[in-house]
N, C-alpha and C positions, 0 to 999 in steps of 0.2 A: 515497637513494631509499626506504629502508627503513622511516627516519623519517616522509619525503612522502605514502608510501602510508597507513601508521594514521591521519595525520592529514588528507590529502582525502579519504579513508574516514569521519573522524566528523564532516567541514563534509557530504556526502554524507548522512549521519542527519539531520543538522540541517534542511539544506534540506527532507527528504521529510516532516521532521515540517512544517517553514512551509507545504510546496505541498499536504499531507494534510490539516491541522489545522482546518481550514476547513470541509471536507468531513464530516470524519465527525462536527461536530458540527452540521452548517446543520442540519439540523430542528429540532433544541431550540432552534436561536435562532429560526429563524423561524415556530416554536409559541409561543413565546414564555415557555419554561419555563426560560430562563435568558437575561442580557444575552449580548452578545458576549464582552465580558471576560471573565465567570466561565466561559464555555461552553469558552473556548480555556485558560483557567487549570486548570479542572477535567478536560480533555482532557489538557494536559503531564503533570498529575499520575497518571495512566492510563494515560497511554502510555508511562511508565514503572515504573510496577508491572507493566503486562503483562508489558514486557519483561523483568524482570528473573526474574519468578514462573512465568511459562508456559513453560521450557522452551527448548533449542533444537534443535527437529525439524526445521523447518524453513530453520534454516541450513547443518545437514549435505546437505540435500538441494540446495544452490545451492551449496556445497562439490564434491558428490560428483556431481548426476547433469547438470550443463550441460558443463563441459569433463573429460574424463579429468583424474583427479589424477594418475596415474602420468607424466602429460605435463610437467605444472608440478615436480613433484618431482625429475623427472630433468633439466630445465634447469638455467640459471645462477643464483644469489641475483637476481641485479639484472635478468634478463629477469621474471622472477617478479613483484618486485616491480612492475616496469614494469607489466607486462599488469594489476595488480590496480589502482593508479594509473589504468591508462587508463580502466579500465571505471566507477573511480569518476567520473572526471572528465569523460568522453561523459555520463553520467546526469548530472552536475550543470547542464551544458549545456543539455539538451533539457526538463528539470526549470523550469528559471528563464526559459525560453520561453514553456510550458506556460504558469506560474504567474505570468508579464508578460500574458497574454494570458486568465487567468482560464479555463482548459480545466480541467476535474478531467480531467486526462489521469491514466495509472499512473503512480505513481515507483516501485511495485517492478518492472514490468513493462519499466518506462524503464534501469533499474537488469540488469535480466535482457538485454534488447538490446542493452545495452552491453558486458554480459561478455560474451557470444556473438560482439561485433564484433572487440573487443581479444583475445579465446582466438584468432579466426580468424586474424586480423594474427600474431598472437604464435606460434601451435602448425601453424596449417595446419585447413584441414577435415576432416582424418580423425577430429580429437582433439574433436568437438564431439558427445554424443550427441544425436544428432539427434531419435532414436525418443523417448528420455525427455523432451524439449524438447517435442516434439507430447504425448504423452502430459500431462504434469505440467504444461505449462505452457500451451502453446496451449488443447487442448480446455477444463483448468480456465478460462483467460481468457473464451472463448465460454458456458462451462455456467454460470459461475458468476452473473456478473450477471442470466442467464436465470433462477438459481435464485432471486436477491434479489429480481426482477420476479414471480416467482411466486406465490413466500411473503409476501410486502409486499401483494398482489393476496387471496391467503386468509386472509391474519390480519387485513386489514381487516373483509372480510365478516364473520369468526366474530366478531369485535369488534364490528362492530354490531348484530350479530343479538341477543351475549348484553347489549350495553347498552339495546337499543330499548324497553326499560322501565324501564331503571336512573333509578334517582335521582341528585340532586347530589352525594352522598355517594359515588358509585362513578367521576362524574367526578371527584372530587378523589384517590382511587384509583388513576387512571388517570394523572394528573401525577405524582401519586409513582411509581408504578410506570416513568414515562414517563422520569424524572429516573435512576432506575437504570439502568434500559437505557441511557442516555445514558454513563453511565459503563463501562458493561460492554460497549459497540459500540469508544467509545476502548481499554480493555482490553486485548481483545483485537487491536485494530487496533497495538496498542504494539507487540504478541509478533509478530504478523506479520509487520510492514514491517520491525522493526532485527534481524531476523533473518536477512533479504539481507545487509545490512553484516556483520552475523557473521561470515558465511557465508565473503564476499571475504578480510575481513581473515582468517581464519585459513586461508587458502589461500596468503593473502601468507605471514603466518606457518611458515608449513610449508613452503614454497621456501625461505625464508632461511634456517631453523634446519636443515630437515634432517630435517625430523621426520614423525611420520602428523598427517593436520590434526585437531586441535581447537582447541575455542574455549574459552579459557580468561575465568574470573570477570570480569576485569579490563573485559575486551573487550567484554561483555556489558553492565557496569553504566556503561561508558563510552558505549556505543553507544543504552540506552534513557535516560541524561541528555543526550545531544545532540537527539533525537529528539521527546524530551519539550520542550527546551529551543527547537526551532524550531517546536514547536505553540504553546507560549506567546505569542511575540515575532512571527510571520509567521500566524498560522494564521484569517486573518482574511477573506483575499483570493477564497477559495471559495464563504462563505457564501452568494450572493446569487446566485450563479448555481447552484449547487444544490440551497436550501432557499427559492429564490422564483421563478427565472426558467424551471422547468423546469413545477411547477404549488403551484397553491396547497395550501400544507401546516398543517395545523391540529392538534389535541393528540393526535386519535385515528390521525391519518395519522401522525405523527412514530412513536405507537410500534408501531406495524403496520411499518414500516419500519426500525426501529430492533432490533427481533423478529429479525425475517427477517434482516437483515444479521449479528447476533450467532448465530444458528442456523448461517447459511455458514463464518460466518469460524470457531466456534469448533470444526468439524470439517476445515477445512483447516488447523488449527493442531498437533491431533492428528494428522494422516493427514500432517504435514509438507509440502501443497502450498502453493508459493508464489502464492499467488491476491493479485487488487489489493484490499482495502478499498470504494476508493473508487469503483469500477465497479461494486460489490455496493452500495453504497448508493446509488447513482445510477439503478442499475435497480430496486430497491425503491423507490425514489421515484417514478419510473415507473410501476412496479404501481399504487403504492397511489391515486397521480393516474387510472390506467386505473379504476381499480374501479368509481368517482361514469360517469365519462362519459370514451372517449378524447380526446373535446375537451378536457379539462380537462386536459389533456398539451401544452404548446407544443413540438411534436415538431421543429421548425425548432431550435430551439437542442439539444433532443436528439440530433436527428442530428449537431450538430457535434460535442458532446460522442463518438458512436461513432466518427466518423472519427477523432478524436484518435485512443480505443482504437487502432482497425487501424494508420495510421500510426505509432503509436510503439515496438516492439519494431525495424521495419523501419530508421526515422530512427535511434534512437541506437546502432542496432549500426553503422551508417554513421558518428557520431561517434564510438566508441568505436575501432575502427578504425583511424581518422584519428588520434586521439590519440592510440593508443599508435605509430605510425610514426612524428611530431611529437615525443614522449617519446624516443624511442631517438635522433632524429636532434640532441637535448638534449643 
């Protein structure tokens, strides 16, 4: 089991990089400041420098503040590993639905609802912090895509305001600039998401050996080449419902959006909240479609896109759950 757990822990990475990889790059593709290919190529390659370069604050915090460690630590090796097993494999689940069905639903949030199902199955509900789970997780989930629609909505404005006499020369400025951010949205988005998987596996880690959880080198450079490696190969499937179906995005709306989403994410990487990526870029997309005219927002497909959100911590702690009862009865 021990073995089962590190490795649907890093099929786990992989997929969120395939059901992510899409997402965080659809504006550049459909700005048009990179094909599809390069856009998911130059995303793998980012979403594994993040991971490997930014730290992991935010794994300790999916370590320490969803289930009591002293819970895990005092069980069996093989209950441990189970429960870490099940939570990966509820997320892979609802992930590959998600991403059949073309939702930018969360996979870190799908990932977070799973371990909360499998801790509850596993430890009982005493052992889940509840208080920090509202705190660090929920409200982040609600504030943050609020904050991407915000910021996507003002940095359009000030963007137009300081180009509305620019020349061609500052347009072209603007796609360079547009072309970095593009990298430094996947970046960051690398450090955030494979730092859930961290997070689990060294929790698995620390039931079996015995030990205080950390995340050892290994784990880390394992977890952002799989991550990286499913943005490459799968991260295709997003784009079109992100960066065309929601509204129309052009070079100036990509990086008003692209801004705003690296501005979020790169303070919840620091502050170690597990926040989604791709809800932050999806409400910046949002934004920066409200700025022109709310017409310009097909808020029919947006709205399914929110129901995803709400639905999904709910559905996969009901898989996660499931799975690890299914695992034990293995």
């Amino acid at each position: 089991m021990f073995y089962f757990m590190i490795s649907i822990g890093l099929v786990t990475a992989y997929i969120a990089g395939m059901h992510d990889g899409g997402t965080i790059m659809a504006t550049a593709v459909s700005s048009r400041l990179f094909s599809a290919r390069k856009a998911v190529l130059l995303a793998g390659l980012a979403n594994f420098l993040g991971a490997v370069l930014l730290g992991t604050a935010v794994a300790y915090t999916i370590s320490g503040d969803i289930i009591d460690t002293a819970a895990v630590l005092s069980g069996s090796r093989d209950m441990c590993c189970t429960f870490a097993a099940a939570a990966f494999a509820g997320a892979i689940v609802w992930n590959l639905i998600t991403w059949r069905l073309k939702l930018p639903s969360s996979s870190s949030h799908t990932l977070i609802g799973s371990l909360i199902g499998s801790g509850i199955a596993a430890y009982g509900t005493v052992y889940i912090k509840w208080h920090l789970i509202f705190v660090k997780v929920i409200l982040a989930m609600i504030i943050s895509p609020i904050l991407g629609f915000a910021l996507g909505y003002l940095i359009l404005k000030l963007e137009k305001r300081v180009l509305q006499n620019g020349t061609i020369v500052w347009s072209a400025r603007i796609n360079v600039l547009s072309k970095i951010s593009s990298f430094l949205v996947a970046f960051s988005y690398g450090s955030n998401n494979s730092q859930k998987v961290m997070g689990i596996i060294a929790m698995g880690l620390a039931g079996y050996l015995g030990r205080a959880v950390f995340v050892p080198a290994w784990v880390v450079v394992s977890c952002a080449l799989a991550l990286g490696l499913g943005t490459i190969t799968g991260g295709y499937n997003m784009i079109k419902t992100v960066g065309m179906d929601i509204c129309k995005i052009d070079t100036q709306n990509s990086f008003a959006s692209q801004l705003s989403t690296i501005s979020v994410v790169m303070t919840a990487n620091v502050t170690g909240l597990p926040i989604s990526v791709p809800q932050i870029i999806t409400g910046s997309v949002m934004g920066v479609g409200t700025e022109k005219t709310p017409k310009a927002v097909n808020w029919a497909v947006s709205k399914k896109i929110i129901v995803a959100w709400i639905i999904t911590i709910p559905i996969s702690a009901a898989i996660g759950g499931a799975v690890y009862f299914l695992l034990r009865l293995l």
